[in-house]
C-alpha positions as CSV (number, residue, x, y, z in Angstrom):
1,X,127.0,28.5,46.1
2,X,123.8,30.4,46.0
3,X,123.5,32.2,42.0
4,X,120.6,34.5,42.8
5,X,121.7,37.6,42.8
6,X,121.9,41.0,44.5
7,X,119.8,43.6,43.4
8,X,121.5,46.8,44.0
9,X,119.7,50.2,44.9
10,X,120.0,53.8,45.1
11,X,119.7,57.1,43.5
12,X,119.0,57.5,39.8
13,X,118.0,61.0,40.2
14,X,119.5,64.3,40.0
15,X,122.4,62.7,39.7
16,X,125.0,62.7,37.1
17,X,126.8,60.1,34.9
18,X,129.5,59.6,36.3
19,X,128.2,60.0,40.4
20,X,125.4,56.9,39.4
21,X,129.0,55.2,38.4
22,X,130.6,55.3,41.5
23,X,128.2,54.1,43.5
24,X,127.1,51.0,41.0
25,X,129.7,50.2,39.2
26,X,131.7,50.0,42.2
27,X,129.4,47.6,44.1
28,X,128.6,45.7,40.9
29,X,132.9,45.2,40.6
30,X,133.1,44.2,44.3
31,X,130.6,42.0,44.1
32,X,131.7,40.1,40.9
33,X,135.3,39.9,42.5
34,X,133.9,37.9,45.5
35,X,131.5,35.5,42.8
36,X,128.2,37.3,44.1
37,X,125.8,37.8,41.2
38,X,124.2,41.6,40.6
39,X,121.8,43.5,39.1
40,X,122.5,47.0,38.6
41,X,119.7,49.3,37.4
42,X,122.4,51.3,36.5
43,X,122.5,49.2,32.6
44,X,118.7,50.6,32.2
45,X,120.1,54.7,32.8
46,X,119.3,56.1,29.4
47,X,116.1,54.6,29.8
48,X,115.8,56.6,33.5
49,X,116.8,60.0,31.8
50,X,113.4,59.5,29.2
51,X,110.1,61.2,30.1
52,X,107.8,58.7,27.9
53,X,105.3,57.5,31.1
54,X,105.3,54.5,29.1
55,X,108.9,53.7,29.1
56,X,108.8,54.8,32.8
57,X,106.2,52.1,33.6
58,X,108.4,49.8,32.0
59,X,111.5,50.4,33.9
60,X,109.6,50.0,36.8
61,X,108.7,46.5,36.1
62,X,111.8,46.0,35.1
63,X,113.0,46.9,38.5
64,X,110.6,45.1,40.4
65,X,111.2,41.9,38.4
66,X,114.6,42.3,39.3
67,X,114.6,42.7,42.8
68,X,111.6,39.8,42.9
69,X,114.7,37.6,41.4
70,X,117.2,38.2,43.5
71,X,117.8,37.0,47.1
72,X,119.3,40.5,48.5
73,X,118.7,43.9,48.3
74,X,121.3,46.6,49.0
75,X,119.6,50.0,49.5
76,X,121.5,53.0,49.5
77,X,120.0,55.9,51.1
78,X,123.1,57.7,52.1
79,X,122.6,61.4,51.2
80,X,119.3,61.6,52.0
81,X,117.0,64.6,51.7
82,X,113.4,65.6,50.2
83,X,112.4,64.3,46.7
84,X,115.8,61.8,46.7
85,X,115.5,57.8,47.7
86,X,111.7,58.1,47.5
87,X,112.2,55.1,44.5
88,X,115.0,53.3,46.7
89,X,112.9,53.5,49.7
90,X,109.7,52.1,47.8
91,X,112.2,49.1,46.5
92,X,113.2,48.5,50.0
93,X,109.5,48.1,50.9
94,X,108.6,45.8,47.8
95,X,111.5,43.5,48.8
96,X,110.3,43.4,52.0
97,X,107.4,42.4,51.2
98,X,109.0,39.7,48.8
99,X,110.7,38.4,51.9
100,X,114.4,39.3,50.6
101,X,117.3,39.9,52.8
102,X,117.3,43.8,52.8
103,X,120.7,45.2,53.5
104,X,121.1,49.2,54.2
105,X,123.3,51.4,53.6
106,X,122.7,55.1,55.7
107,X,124.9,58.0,56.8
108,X,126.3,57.5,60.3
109,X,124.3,59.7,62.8
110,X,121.2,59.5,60.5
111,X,117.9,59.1,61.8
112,X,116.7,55.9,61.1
113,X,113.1,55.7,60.0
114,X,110.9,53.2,61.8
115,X,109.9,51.7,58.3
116,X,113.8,51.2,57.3
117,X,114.4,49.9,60.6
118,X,111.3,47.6,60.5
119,X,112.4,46.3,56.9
120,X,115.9,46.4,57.0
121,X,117.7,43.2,57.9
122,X,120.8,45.0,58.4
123,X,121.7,48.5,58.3
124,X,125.6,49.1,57.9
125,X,127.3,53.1,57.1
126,X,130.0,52.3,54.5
127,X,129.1,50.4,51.4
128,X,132.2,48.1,51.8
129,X,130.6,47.1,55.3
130,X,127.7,46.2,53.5
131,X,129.6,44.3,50.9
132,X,131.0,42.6,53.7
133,X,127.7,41.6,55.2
134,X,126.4,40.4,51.8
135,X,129.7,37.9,51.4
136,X,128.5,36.4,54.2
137,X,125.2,35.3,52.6
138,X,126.8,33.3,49.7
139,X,128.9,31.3,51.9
């Protein structure tokens, strides 16, 4: 079985607590359940609430070595709208470039971005879908 793991991706921002929760901690869980390895950028959030441009920098490294370890990305940009995902997007496009499976997770009806379609190796609408997909990786 494959032991790199999945980096998992969405919104820090604006949101609270307990709403980053649900969306990581929840993937993170399904994922362990099934054996697949994570990474959840979640375990760095007081870090993300600090305004040091310092500390910033280094949870972006952070990030990026993460994602540069791990053999699939799952992005969330569900929710979308201005000033949100910009820092999910930009991981999509640095795994890309890493050559990483790139797995989506978008709204159902949502206009799908020619750069998200172009990276993307799979965009699904429910995160369990995507979890789905993943499973099928680490078989």
């Amino acid at each position: 079985m494959n032991t790199r793991p999945v980096y998992i991706a969405g919104s820090m921002e604006s949101l609270t607590d307990k709403q980053r929760a649900e969306y990581f901690d929840y993937v993170e869980r399904e994922l362990s359940l099934r054996d697949i390895p994570s990474r959840n950028p979640n375990r760095r959030n007081d870090m993300h609430l600090k305004t040091d441009a310092n500390l910033r920098k280094r949870i972006h490294a952070a990030d990026l070595r993460d994602i540069a370890d791990s053999m699939i990305i799952l992005a969330d940009i569900r929710h979308s709208r201005p000033g949100r995902k910009w820092g999910t997007v930009m991981e999509i496009q640095f795994a890309e470039t890493k050559h990483k499976i790139v797995i989506v997770i978008q709204d159902e009806g949502q206009f799908i971005h020619p750069f998200i379609e172009a990276c993307a190796t799979e965009i699904h609408t429910t995160v369990d879908a995507a979890i789905e997909a993943i499973e099928t990786y680490y078989e």
